[in-house]
N, C-alpha and C positions, 0 to 999 in steps of 0.2 A: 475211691471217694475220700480218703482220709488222705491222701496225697496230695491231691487236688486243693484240699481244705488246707492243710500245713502251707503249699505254693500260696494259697489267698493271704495268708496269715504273715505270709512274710512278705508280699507285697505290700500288703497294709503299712508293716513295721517300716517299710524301707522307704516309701512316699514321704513321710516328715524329714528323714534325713536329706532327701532330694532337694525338696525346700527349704531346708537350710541350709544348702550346702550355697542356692540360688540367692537364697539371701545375703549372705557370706558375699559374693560376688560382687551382688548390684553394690552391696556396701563400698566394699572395695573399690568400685569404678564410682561411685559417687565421692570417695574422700578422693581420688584421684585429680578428678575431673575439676572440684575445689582448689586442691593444690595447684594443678594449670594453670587454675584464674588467677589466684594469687602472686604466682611467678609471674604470669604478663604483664599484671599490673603495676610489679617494683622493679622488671626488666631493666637493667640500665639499656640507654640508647648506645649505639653502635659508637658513635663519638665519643661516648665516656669509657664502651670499653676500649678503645683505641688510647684514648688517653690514660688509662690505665694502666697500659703495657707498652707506653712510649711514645707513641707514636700520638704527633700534630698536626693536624688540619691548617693548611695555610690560610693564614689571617687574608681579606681581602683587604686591599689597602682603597687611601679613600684618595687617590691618584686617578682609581678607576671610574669618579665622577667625571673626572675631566673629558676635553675634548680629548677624539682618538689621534688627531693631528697635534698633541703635546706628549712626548714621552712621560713616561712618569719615573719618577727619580724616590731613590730612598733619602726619609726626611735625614738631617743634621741636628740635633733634637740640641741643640746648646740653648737654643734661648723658647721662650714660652710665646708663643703664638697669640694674639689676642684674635678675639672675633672681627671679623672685618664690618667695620661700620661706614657712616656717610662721607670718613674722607678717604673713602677708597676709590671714590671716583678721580684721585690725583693721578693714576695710573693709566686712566680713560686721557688724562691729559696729555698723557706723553705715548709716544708715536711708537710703535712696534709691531713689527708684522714677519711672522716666521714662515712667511715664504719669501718673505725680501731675499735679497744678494749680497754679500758688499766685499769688495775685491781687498778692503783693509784689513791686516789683520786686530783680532781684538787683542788687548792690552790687559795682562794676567799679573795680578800685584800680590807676593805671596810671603807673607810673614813668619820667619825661621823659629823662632822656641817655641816648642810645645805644636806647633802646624807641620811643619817639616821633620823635624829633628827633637828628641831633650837631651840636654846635658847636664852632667852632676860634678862637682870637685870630685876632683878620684879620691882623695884623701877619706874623704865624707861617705864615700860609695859603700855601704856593706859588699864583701866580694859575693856572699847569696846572691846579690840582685844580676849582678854580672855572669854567673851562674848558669842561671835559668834563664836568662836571655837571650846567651848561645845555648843553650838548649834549646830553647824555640825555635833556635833560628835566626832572632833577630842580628840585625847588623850592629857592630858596635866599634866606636875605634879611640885610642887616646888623643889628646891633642896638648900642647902647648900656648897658650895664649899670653899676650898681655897686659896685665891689672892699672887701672887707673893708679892703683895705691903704689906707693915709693919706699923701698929697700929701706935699711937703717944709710946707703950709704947714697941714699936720694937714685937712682935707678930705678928704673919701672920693675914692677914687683911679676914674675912669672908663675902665672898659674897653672896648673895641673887639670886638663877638664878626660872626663869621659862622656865621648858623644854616642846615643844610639838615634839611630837612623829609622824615623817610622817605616814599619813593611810598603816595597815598592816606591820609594823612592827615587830612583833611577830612571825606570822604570815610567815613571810619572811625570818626570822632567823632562823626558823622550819624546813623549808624546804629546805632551801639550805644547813642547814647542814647535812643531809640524804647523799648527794652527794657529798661534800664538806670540806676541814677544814680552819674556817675562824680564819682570821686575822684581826685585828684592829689597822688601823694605821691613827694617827692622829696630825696634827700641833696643837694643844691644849695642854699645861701644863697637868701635871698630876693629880693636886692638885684640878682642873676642871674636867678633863674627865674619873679621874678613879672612881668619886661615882655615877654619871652621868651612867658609864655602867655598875657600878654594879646593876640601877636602871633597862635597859633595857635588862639586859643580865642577868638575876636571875639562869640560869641552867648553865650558865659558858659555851655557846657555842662557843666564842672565844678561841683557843686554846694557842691565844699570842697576848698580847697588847702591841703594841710601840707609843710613846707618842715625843713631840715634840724636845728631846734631841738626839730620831734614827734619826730624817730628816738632810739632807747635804744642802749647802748653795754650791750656783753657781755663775757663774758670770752674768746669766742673772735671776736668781727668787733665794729667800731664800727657805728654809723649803722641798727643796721636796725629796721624798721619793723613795730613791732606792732599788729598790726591791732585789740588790743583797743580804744586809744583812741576807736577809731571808734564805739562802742557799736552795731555791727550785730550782725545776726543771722550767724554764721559760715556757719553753713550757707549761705547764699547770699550769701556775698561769696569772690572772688576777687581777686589781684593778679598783676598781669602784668608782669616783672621781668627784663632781662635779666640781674638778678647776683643770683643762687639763695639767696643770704648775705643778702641783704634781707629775704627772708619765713622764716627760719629759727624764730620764734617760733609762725609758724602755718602746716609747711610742706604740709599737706594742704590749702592755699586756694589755696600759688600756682602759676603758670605761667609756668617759665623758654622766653624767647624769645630768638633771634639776637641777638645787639647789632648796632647800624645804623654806618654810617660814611660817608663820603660817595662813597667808592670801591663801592656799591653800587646805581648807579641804578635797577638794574630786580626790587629786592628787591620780595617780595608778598608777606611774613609777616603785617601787618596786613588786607587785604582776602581773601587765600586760605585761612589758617592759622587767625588767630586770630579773625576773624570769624565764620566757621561755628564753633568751639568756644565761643564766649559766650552764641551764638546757642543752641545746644545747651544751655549750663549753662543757659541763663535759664527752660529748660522744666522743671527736676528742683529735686524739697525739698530736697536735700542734695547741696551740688556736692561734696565730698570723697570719695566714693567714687568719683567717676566717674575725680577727679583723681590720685587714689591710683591704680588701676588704671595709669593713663596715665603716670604721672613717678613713681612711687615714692619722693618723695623726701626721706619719712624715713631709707628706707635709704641714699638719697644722702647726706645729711648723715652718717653714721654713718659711710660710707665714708671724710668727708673729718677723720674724727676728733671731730665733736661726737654724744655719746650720746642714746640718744633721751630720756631721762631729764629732758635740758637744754633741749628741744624742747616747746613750749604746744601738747600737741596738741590 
């Protein structure tokens, strides 16, 4: 009996510890359970941790509005896009259809400093810059040119140039002449850019150079270049320009590109950019629509104060 009573006695004592031990417990699973919700709720999303630790979500580009029968090209971001308004219907007015044919080839006009090539006085060159250019990679070569300016002993004065060569330039000129007959037109003297191309253009794929004597002088920019001289067909001639003030006379032909420098070894505007879009023009009767669409850059000029009025369209 007295056995019995001491076992009662110490289950009694041990029943409260059991319940607290349960309490103890649920406690525990209750702050737990709290904690869970709160982490789900400041979770970063999966995008953020990816961006976190490097890694980026390919932006969708807005190419992909387009029809699926226009490739989509990466922009050339030099000049600022206005929204298209009601005279965008000038493009409805002019004839282009990219499933047309046309047995011509298109006429590619392509301007040498800063598009093609930059070149610096070697004098003036930091040898750093030259440096790390063949480091990169980049091409680069000396040149001998020469200066409008006259010696002490009246003889044209010889300059010292170093030219680098934007990546794929070669390359670029191979190619587009398959399709293509280019033209080289450039505000640079001749005495400058004619040994200059004869450095980059070794197989004579230019099939006409004009030099700074063809540009006309306007009332709002000197030097630029109208494509009428050329006597092509507009419709399938373009000019590919880093300074948008060049084709001002015919600006539904051209295409403003990046300017080049040498602080850019691993630029790809020529073989990424602008090759697939020539590639593209060389299929359609009428490249100004497409180019209109693309750079608007009638209403670019307008914005920068010349009216359309003043403009060869």
């Amino acid at each position: 009996m007295v056995a019995e009573a001491e076992a009662e006695a110490c289950g009694a004592a041990a029943a409260p510890k059991t319940v607290t031990v349960w309490r103890a417990v649920l406690s525990w699973l209750a702050l737990f359970v709290q904690f869970l919700v709160q982490m789900v709720s400041v979770a970063p999303s999966i995008t953020q941790v990816l961006s976190f630790v490097g890694f980026r979500l390919p932006l969708i580009s807005s190419s992909t509005s387009e029809p699926e029968s226009s490739p989509s090209f990466k922009p050339l971001p030099v000049v600022e896009l206005p929204h298209r308004d009601s005279s965008a219907s000038r493009s409805e007015n002019l004839s282009g259809d990219e499933d047309d044919r046309t047995t011509d080839k298109l006429t590619v006009v392509l301007d040498l400093d800063e598009t093609l090539v930059c070149a610096y006085e070697t004098c003036s060159l930091p040898p750093i810059v030259r440096f790390q250019a063949t480091e990169a990679g980049l091409k680069w070569f000396e040149l001998e040119c020469m200066s409008s300016e006259k010696d002490y002993d009246g003889k044209p004065k010889v300059n010292h140039v170093t030219v680098f060569e934007r990546p794929g330039l070669r390359e670029f000129l191979n190619k587009i002449s398959e399709f293509a007959d280019l033209v080289l037109f450039t505000a640079g003297l001749e005495g400058y850019a004619r040994p200059l191309v004869d450095r980059i253009d070794v197989e004579n794929r230019f099939g006409l150079r004009l030099y700074r004597p063809s540009t006309i002088s306007t009332e709002y920019r000197e030097h630029v270049k109208d494509l009428s001289c050329l006597l092509t067909d507009l419709n399938r001639t373009v000019i590919v320009d880093n300074n948008p003030f060049s084709f001002l006379m015919q600006p539904l032909n051209g295409i403003p590109c990046i300017p080049f420098s040498a602080g850019q070894p691993y630029d790809e505007q020529l073989l990424e950019v602008l090759l697939p879009l020539l590639k593209h023009l060389s299929l359609q009767k009428d490249v100004r629509p497409i180019l209109y669409e693309r750079f608007h850059m009638p209403e670019w000029f307008q914005k920068h104060g010349i009216p359309a009025s003043k403009q060869a369209l």
